[in-house]
Each structure stands twice: as C-alpha cells, then as structure tokens.
C-alpha positions in Angstrom: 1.3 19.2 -9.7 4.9 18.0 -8.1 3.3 18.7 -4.3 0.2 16.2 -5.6 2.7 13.7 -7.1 5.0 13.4 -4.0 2.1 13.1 -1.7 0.8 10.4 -3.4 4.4 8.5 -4.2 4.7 8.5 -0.2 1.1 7.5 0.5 1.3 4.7 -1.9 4.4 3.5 0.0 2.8 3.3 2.8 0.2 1.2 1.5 2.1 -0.9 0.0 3.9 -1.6 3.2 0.9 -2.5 5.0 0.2 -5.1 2.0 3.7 -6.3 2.3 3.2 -6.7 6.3 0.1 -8.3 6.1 1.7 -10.4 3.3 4.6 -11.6 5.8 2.0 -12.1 8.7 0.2 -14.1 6.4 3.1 -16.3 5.0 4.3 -16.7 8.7 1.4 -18.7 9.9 -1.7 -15.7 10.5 -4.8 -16.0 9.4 -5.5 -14.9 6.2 -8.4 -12.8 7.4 -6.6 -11.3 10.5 -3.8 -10.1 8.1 -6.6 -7.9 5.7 -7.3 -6.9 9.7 -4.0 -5.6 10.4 -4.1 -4.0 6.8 -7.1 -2.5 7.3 -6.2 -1.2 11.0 -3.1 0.2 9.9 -3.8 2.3 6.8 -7.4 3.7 8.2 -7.2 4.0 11.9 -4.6 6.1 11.9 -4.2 9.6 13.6 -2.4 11.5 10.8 -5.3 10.6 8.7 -7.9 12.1 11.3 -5.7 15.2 12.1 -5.7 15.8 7.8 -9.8 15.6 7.3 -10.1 17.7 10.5 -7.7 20.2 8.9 -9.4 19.9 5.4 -13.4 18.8 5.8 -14.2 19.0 9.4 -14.6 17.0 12.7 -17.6 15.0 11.5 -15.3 13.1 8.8 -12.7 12.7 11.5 -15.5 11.0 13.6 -16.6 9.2 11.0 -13.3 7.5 10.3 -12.8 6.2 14.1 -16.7 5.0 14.1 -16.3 3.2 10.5 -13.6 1.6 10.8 -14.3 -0.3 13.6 -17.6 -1.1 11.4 -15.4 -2.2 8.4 -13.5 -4.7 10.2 -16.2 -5.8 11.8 -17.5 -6.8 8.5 -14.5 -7.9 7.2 -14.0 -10.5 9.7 -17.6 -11.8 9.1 -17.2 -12.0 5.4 -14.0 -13.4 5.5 -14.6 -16.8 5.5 -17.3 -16.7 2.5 -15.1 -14.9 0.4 -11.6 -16.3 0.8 -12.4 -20.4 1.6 -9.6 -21.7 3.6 -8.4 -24.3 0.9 -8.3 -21.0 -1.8 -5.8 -19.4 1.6 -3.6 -22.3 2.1 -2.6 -22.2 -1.4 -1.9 -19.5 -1.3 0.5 -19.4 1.9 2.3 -22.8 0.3 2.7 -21.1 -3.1 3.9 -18.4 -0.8 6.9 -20.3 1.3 7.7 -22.5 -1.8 8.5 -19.0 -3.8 10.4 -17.5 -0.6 12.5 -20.8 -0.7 13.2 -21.3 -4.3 14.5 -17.4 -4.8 11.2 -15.5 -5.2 9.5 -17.0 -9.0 7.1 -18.7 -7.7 3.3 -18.8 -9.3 3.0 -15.1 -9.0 6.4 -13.8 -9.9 6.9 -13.1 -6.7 10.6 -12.6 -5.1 12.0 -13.7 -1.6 12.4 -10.7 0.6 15.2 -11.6 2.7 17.3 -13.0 -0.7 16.8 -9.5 -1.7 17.6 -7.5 1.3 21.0 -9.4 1.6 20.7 -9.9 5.0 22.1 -13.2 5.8 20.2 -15.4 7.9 22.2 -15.2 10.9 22.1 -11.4 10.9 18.5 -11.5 11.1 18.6 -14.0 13.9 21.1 -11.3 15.3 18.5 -8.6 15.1 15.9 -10.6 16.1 17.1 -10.9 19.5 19.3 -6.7 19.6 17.1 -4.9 22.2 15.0 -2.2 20.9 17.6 1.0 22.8 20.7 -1.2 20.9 19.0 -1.6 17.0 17.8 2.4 17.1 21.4 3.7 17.7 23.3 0.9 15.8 24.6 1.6 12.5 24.3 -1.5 11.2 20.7 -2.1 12.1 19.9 1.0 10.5 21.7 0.2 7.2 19.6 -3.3 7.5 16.3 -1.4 7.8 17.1 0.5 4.7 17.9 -2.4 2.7 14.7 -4.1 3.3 13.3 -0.7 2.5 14.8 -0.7 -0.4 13.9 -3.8 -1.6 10.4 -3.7 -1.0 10.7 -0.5 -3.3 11.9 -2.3 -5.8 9.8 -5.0 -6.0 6.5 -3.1 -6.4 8.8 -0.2 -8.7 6.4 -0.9 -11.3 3.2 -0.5 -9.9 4.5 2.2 -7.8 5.4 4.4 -11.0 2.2 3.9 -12.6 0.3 4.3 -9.4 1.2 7.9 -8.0 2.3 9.2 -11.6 -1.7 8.4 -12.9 -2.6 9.9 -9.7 -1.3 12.8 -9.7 -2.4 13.9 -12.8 -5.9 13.0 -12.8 -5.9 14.9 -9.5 -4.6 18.0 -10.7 -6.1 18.1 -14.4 -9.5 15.9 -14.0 -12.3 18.6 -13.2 -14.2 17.9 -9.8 -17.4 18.2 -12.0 -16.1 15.1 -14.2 -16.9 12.7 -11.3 -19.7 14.5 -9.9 -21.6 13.2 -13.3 -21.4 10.0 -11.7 -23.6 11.2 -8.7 -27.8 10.8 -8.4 -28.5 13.9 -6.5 -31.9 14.2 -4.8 -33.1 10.7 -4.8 -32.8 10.1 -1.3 -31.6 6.4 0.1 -31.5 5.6 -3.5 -28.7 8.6 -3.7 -26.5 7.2 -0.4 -26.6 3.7 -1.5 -25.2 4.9 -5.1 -22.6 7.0 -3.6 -21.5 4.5 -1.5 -21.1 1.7 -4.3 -19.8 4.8 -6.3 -17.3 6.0 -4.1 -14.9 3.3 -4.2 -15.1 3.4 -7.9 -13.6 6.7 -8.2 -10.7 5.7 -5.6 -10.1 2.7 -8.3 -9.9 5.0 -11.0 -7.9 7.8 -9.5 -5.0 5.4 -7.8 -4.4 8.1 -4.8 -4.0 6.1 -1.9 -4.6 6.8 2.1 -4.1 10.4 3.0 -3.5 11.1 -0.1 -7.3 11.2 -1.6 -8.1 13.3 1.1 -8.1 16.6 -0.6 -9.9 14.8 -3.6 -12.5 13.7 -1.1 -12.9 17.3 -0.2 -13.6 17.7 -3.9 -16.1 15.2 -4.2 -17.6 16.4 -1.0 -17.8 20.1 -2.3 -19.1 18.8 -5.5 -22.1 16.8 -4.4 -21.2 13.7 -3.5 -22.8 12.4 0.1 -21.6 11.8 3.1 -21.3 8.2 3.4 -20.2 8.6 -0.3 -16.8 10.2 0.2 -16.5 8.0 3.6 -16.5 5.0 1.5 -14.3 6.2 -1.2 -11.6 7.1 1.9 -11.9 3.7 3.0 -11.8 2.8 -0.4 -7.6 3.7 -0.1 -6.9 -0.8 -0.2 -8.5 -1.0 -3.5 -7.1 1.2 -5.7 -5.0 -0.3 -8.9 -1.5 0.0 -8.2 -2.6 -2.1 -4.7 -5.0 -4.7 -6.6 -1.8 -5.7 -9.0 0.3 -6.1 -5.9 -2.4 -8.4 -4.4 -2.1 -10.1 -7.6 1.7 -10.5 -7.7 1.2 -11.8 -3.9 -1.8 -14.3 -3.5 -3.0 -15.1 -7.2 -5.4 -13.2 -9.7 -8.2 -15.7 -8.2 -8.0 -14.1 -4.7 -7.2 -10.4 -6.0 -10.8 -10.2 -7.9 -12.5 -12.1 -4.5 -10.4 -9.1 -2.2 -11.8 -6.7 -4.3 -15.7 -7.8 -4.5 -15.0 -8.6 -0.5 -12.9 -4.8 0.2 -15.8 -3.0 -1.9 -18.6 -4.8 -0.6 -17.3 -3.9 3.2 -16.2 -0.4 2.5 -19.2 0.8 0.9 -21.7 -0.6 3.7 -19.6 1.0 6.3 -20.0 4.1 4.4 -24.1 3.4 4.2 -24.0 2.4 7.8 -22.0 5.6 8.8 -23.9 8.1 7.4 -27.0 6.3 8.9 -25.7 7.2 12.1 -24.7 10.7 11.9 -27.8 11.4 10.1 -30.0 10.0 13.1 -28.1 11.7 15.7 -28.3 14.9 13.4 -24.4 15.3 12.9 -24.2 15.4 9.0 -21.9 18.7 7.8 -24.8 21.3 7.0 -22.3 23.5 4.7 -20.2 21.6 2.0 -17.4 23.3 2.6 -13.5 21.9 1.8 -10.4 22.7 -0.3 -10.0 21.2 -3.6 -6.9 19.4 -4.8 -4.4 21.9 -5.3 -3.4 22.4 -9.0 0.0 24.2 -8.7 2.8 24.6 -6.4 2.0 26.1 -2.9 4.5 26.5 0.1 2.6 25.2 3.0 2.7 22.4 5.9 2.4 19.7 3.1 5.5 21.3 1.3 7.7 21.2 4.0 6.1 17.4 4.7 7.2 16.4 1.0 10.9 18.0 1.5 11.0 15.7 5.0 9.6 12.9 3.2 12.2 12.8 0.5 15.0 14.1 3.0 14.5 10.4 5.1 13.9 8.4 1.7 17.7 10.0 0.6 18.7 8.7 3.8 17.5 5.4 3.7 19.1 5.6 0.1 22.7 6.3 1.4 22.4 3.8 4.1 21.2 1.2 1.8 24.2 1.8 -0.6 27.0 1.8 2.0 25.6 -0.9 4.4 28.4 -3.2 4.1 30.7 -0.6 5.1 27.9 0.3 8.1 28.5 -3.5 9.2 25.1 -4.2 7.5 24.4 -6.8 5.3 27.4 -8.4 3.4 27.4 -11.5 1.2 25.1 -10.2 -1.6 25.1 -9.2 -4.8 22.7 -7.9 -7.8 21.0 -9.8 -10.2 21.9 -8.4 -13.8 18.4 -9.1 -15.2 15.6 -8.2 -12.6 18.3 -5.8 -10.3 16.8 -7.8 -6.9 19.6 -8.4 -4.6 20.5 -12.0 -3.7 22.7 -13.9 -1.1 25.9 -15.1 -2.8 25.8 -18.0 0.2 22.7 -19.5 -0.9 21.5 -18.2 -4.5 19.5 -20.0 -6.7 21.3 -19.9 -9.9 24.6 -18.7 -10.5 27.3 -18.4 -14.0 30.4 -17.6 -15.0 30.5 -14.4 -17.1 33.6 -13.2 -18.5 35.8 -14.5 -15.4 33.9 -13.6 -13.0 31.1 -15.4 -11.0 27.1 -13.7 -11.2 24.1 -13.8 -9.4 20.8 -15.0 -9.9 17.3 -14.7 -7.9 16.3 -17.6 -10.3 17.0 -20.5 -12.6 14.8 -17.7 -15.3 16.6 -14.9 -14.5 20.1 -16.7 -15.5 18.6 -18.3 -18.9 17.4 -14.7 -19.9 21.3 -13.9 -19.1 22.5 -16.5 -20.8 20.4 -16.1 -23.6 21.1 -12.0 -23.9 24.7 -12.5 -23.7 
C-alpha cells in the first residue's frame, strides 16, 4: 500500500505540472489547443513511460504508446476548434491575466503564481536572462525553483490529497475482477469499441495518473480487457478527477466538461485506431501475461525510485524554506487564511494585526481575517 501511494502522489505531480505548464503557455499568449498539445506530448510521449510497460506488459504496449500518441494529437488538434470555440478560450485567458493581476481570486479561485512564489519581478527578469551553466550551480536559482515548486504544491494540495490517497487504495484493495465486470468479452468490434469508451472510465474512477496506472493496466490487461482497451485507459492519465477539478479551478467548469467529452472522445479512438493496426499487421500480445498492482510492501527498483523521489521533494523542501538566506526570493510573506505566499511590495490587501503589518493574496482573504479575529 505505501509503495502504491507514493508512486501515485509523484505521478500526480507530474501531471499536474504539465496542466500548470500548459496553463502558463496558455495565459501567455498560446493557443489554447497547442497548450492540451504540449500537455498531451509531455505526459504520454515520454520514455520512462515506454521503458515501464516494456518492463511490465511487453514491447507491443510500448509500441503502441509512440504510434498513438502521435494519433491522439493528431485528433486533438482537429477537434480542437469544435470543441473549445475561440470566444469560450479568450475568456478564459482574460479571466486568466485579470486573476494573475488582482492576486489570484479571480472567477475560478484561482491564485497568481509568481505572488505566491515570492519571487519579485525583477528577480525573475534576473533569471530570465542567467545562462543555463550559471542558474544550475547558483544557489539562489535553485532556492527559486523550489519555491515555485512549492507553490504549485500548494495550490492543487487539495486535489492532490484526494487524488493519490483514493488511488492508492482502490489500487491495492479493489479486486481486478471488479472492473473486468465492466468488459463484453467475445463480441468482437462490438467488444474493442466498448473497451475503448470503457477504458478511460476506469482511469476516471481510479485517479492514478501517468505511470502510475501502469501496473493497473497490466491488471486490466490480465483480466480481459483488450488491447486498444487498456491503450486508451493509459492515455486516459489527463482525465482522471483530481486533473478535471484542476482544469476547473483553471479555465471554468464550462470548459472542464467540454476537455473531458473532447480528451475521452480522442483517447478512446486512438485506442480503437491502435489496436486496428497491430491487429492487421498481426502484432497483438498472444499471451495476457503482466503483474498486477502490488498489494504490500516490496523492495525493488520502484522502492528505491520512491526513496529518491521523496529524498529530492525534502530537498526542494529545505531550499524553499531557507531561500532568503540562499539569496532567493525575499520580500514575501504568508497569507494567514489560504497559507499562499504573497509579495509584501505589491499585495493586494494588507492590515494591521496586533502591531504588526499582514499579508493578503486578496481583498477575501483579509475580510475572512478580519472577520475570524
């Protein structure tokens, strides 16, 4: 249970930065589609998620990841414009800037990143312009990094918790057999286009993100499901809950429900049109072989990734909380009611408690103060 929980608290993180960089891509003049793009690119083209389903369910799924998601973005981009108008986008990107530039609460609750960071504006020009060699061995730079780190974790903290601790349970205690009810076995096209609709179902249900649902896609895989089945529900990584509230909290609940009709709609073709493919060319996995999520504690390569992965997030940690003396940051300070970090040069809201000056992210955030006190 504790190996399937950190594995999915780091896969969700990366995720959610992919949604938070196609977010600032987005707010910074992109294309709405060509952001979901980059999203797309950079949480299912990747090679660590290749080398896992080689390790785990074979060289076909590993192929089939390279072929579809070329497919899925190919898709994207010509659905894009039918799903997500362009007057629904700019909205969105004004609501966007207007919330970055009144301290964060905008229309979705959102909160200004660099506010929260405490990175003054003149250090990011600063960094802007350091030369790669000079930002990777400076201090300072490092103890920035952290802090936007940080606050990106603590922005999505919420949906983060409920994500990867719901995921790792219904990964360890929910039976295999309990989503293979959900299969039609034998009913050939009719069973492939099923699966693939299905398959991105169970990734909604069972919040485990990226590599992550891997080893529950070998599950799935073993238990019946087919191939382009568990190939959509791995693509299916951008739709599961905890990322669907943070699409929310970014562009609106109108353009969250049209991502998700848009992101199923796309995954589960390029499933359909995957396994159409390997099945011509006679590549489909004759033997449905692969190793079930693991239900307790084993020392193995993903052990000693976990103990890595939280050995660089304590890291992060300590640089985030001594950046001022690392020449990082400086001129900030935390907001007593949502705990987001704010410049003290240019806060929104601001009061005198007890002698001594506090903080605000928001004109809100001090009346709740105010009010409490």
């Amino acid at each position: 249970m504790i190996g399937v929980v950190v594995i999915v608290a780091v896969d969700v993180v990366g995720d959610v930065g992919a949604a938070a960089m196609a977010k600032s891509l987005f707010q910074k003049g992109a294309d709405f589609t060509t952001a979901m793009v980059f999203m797309f690119a950079s949480t299912n083209l990747v090679v660590e998620l290749g080398i896992v389903l080689l390790i785990l369910m074979g060289w076909q799924f590993t192929a089939a990841e390279f072929i579809g998601g070329p497919i899925m973005i190919a898709l994207l981009a010509v659905t894009g414009g039918y799903f997500l108008q362009r007057r629904l986008t700019d909205r969105a990107r004004v609501e966007l800037v207007a919330a970055a530039a009144h301290g964060g609460h905008g229309p979705h609750e959102g909160h200004d990143h660099d506010a929260m960071t405490g990175v003054s504006e003149a250090r990011q020009t600063e960094l802007e312009h350091q030369p790669w060699k000079e930002k990777l061995t400076s201090k300072s730079a490092w103890a920035d990094a952290a802090a936007y780190t940080m606050a990106d974790i603590t922005m999505l903290r919420f949906e983060l918790v409920i994500g990867y601790v719901v995921a790792g349970f219904l990964a360890a205690l929910v039976s295999p057999h309990v989503w293979n009810d959900l299969f039609w076995p034998h009913h050939g096209v009719f069973t492939s286009i099923e699966n693939v609709i299905v398959g991105p179902l169970i990734a909604i249900a069972s919040f485990v993100c990226s590599i992550g649902n891997v080893p529950l896609a070998a599950a799935l895989w073993r238990g019946g499901i087919s191939f382009g089945g568990v190939i959509s529900f791995i693509f299916a990584d951008l739709i599961t809950l905890p990322l669907l509230l943070i699409y929310r909290k970014y562009y609106g609940t109108r353009i969250a429900l049209r991502l998700l009709v848009q992101f199923w709609l796309v995954m589960s073709t390029a499933g359909l049109i995957v396994e159409g493919l390997f099945a011509g060319l006679h590549l489909l996995p004759a033997h449905r072989t692969g190793e079930v999520v693991m239900t307790r504690f084993r020392w193995n390569y993903t052990s000693i990734l976990d103990i890595v992965a939280i050995g660089v997030f304590g890291l992060l940690y300590w640089l985030y909380r001594n950046r001022s003396r690392l020449g990082g940051g400086g001129g900030y300070a935390i907001d007593p009611v949502c705990h987001m970090q704010v410049r003290t040069a240019d806060a929104p809201a601001s009061a005198v408690h007890e002698g001594a000056r506090v903080f605000f992210c928001s004109d809100r955030c001090r009346e709740r103060f105010e009010a409490g006190v």
